[in-house]
C-alpha positions in Angstrom: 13.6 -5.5 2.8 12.8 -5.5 6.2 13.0 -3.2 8.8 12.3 -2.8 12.9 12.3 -0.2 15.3 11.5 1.2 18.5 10.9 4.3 20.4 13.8 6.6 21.1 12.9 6.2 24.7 15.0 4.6 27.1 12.8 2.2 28.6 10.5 0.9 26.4 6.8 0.5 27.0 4.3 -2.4 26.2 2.8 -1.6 23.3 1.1 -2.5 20.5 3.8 -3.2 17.7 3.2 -2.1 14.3 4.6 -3.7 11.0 5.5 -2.8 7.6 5.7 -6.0 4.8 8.7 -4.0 3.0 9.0 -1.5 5.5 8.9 -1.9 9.8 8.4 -3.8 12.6 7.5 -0.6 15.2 7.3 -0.3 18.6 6.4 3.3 19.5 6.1 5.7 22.7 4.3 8.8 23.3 7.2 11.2 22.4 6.5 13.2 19.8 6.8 16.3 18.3 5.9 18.3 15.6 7.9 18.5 12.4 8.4 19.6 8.6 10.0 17.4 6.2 11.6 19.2 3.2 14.7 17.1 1.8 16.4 17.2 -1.6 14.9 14.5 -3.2 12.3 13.7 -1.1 8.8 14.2 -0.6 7.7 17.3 1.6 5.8 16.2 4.3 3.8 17.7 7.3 3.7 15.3 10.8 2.0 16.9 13.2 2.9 14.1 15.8 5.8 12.4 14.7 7.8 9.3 16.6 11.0 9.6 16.7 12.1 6.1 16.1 14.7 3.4 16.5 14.4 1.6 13.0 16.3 -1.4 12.2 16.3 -2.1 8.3 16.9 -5.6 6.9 18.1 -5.2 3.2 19.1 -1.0 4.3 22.1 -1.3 2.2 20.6 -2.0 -1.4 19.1 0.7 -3.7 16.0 1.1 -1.9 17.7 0.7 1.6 19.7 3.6 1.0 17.2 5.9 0.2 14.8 4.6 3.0 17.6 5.3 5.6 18.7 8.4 4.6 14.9 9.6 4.1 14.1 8.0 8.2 17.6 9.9 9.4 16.6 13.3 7.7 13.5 13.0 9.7 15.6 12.8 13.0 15.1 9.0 13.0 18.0 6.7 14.1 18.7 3.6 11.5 20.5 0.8 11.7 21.1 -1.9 9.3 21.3 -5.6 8.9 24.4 -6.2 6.5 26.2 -9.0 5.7 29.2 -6.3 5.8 30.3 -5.0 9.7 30.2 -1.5 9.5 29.5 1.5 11.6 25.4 1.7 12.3 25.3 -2.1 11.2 24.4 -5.3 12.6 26.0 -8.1 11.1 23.5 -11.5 10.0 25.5 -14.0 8.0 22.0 -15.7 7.2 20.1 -14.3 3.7 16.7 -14.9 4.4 14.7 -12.4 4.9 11.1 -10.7 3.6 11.3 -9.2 0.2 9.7 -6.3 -1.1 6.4 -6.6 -2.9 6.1 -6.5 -6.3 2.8 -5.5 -8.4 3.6 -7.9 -10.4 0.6 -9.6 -7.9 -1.7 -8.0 -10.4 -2.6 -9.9 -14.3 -1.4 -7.9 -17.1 -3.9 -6.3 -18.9 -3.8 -3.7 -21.4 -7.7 -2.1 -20.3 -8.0 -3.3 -16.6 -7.2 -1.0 -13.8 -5.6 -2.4 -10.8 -6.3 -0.8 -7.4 -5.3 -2.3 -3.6 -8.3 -3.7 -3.6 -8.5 -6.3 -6.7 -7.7 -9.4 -7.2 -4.9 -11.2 -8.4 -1.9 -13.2 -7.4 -2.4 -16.9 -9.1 -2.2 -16.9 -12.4 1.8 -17.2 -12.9 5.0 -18.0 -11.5 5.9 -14.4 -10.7 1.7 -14.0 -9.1 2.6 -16.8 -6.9 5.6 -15.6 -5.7 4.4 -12.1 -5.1 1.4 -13.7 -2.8 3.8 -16.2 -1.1 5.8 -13.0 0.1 3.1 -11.1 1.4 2.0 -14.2 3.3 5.2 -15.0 4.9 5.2 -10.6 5.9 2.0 -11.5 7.9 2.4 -11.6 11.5 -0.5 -13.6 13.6 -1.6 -11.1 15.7 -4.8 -8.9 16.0 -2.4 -6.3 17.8 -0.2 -5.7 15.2 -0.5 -3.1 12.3 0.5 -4.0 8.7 1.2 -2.5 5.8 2.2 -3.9 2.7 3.6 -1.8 -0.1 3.6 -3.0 -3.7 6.1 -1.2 -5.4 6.3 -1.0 -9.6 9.6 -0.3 -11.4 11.7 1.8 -8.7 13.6 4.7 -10.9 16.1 6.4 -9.1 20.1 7.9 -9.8 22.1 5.1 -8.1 20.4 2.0 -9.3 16.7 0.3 -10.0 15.4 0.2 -13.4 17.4 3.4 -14.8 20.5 2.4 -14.5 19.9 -1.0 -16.3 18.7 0.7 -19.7 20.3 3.6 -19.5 23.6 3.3 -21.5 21.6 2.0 -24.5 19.7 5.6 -24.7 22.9 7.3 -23.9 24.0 6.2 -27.5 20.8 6.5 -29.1 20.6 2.9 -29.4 17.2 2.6 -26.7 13.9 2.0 -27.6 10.8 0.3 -26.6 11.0 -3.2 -25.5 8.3 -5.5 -27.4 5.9 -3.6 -29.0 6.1 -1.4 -26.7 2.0 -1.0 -25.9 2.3 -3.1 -22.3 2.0 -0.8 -19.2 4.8 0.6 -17.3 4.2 0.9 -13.7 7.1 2.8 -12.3 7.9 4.8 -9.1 10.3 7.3 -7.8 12.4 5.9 -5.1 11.9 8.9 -3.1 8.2 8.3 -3.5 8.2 4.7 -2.7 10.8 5.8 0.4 8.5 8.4 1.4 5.3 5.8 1.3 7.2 3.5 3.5 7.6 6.1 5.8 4.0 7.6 5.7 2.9 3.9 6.5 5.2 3.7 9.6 3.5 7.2 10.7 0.1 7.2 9.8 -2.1 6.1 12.8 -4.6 3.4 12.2 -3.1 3.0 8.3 -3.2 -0.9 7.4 -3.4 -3.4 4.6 -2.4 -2.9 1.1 -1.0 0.3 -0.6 0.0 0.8 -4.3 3.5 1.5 -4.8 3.3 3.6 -8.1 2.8 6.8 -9.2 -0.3 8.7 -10.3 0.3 8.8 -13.8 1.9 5.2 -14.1 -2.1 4.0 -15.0 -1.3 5.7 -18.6 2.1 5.1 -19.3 3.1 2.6 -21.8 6.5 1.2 -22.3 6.6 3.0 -25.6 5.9 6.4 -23.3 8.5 5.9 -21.3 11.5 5.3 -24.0 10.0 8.5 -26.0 10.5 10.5 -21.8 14.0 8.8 -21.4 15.1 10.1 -25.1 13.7 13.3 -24.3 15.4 14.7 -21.4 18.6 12.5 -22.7 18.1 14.6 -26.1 18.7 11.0 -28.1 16.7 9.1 -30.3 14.8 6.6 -28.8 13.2 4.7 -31.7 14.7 1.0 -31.9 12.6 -1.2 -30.7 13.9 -4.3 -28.5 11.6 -7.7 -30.3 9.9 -10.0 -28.0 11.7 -13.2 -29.6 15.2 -11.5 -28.7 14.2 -10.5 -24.7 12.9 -14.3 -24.5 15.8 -15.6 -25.7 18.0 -14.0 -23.3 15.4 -14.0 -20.2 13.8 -17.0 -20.7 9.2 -17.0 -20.7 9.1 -16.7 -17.1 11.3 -13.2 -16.7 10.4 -12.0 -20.0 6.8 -11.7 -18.9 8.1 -8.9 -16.3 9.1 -7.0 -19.3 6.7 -7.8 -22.2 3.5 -7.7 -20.2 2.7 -4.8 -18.1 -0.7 -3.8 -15.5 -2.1 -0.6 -15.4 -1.8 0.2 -11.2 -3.8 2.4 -9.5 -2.4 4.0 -6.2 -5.9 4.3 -4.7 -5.7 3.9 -1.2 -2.4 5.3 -0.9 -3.7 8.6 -2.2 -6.7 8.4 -0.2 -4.6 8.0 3.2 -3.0 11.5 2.5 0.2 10.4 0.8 1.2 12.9 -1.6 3.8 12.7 -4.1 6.8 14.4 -5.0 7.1 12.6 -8.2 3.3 12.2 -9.8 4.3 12.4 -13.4 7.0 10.7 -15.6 8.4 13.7 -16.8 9.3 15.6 -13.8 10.4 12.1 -12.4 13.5 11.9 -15.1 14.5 14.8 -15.0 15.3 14.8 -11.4 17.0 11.6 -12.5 18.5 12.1 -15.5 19.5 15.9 -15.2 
């Protein structure tokens, strides 16, 4: 996903631009004012100088596009979207390339190690590669230019991401874990990982790398999260998905995604005064689920 913006001044001044790998390319004035955020769904945030923005989002009209946009418009922002599709607020671009969104998939799977912004990774598989090959295509060669690069884990949300491919299964009492359940689940709520976006767009002098996952996502296991989903679904959640069967229908190289798993730190995110809405798995499905 990519997104762009300016000022919502009319004539725009030279100035430094300031971009987000899965989130803007912004060019900003001095306009601000001071604002508080409080949206269903989203996190509550205080901006003492915000920039009202034009933002131009490549990618607005998917799962996590949605939410951004309507999250940047509820802050007084005006969006517009790159869409294959004309439509009102839309610009059309017949071409799909574009930068993805980053994936912390950059980071080894480990069942002890704890990943923050600032370890390693990113060559040791296909999916690693790919991951790094992204974030080096997001980089723009300038000193001038700000960037932020979000890497997001398993986006939950009501209208699509990881929820609403594993759902029905629970629904009948028919989910479980996947594996033996013990790999690490790093997930996110998409009004978190919206509202992260956003705080990296706003947050003077904020660049580099920032953990897309929640707080608690370091100790949840796979097994955790099928007992959470049966819970607030009220339905057994005790059959267990074998290895050999997800590797049969996904292949090695996607099964990995699913068998394997990294315990994720949001370090720096935290420490640049994000706070979330959604820190813990439980209050995160119900807001889902309910």
């Amino acid at each position: 996903m990519l997104v762009s913006g300016t000022d919502g001044a009319s004539q725009p001044k030279a100035e430094r631009p300031y971009h987000l790998a899965n989130g803007a390319t912004v060019f900003t004035q001095n306009s601000t004012r001071s604002h508080y955020h409080l949206a269903r769904g989203f996190p509550r945030m205080r901006l003492e100088s915000l920039k009202t923005m034009r933002v131009l989002i490549g990618g607005g009209t998917g799962f996590i596009g949605r939410n951004l946009s309507r999250m940047l418009r509820s802050q007084g922002h005006e969006v517009t979207l790159i869409s294959r599709e004309p439509g009102k607020n839309r610009l059309t671009w017949v071409r799909s390339r574009g930068l993805k969104q980053a994936k912390v998939g950059y980071y080894r799977p480990s069942h002890t190690t704890k990943y923050t912004e600032e370890s390693p990774g990113g060559d040791f598989d296909f999916f690693s590669r790919l991951v790094s090959s992204w974030e080096e295509a997001a980089k723009i060669p300038s000193e001038a230019t700000r960037q932020v690069v979000v890497r997001s884990g398993a986006v939950l949300g009501k209208d699509g991401g990881a929820i609403s491919q594993m759902i029905w299964p629970f629904r009948f009492g028919l989910g479980g874990p996947i594996g033996s359940g013990h790999q690490h689940f790093p997930w996110i709520h998409v009004a978190d990982l919206s509202g992260i976006v956003s705080h990296g767009l706003q947050k003077e002098g904020l660049r580099g790398i920032l953990n897309g996952v929640a707080p608690s996502a370091v100790d949840t296991t796979n097994e955790d999260f099928a007992r959470a989903m049966g819970s607030v679904l009220k339905r057994p959640a005790f059959l267990p998905l074998p290895g050999f069967v997800v590797k049969a229908v996904f292949g090695s190289e996607r099964s990995t995604m699913l068998l394997d798993g990294q315990r994720v730190v949001p370090k720096r995110t935290l420490e640049s005064g994000y706070m979330f809405a959604f820190p813990d798995l439980s209050s995160a499905l119900q807001d889902i689920l309910d």
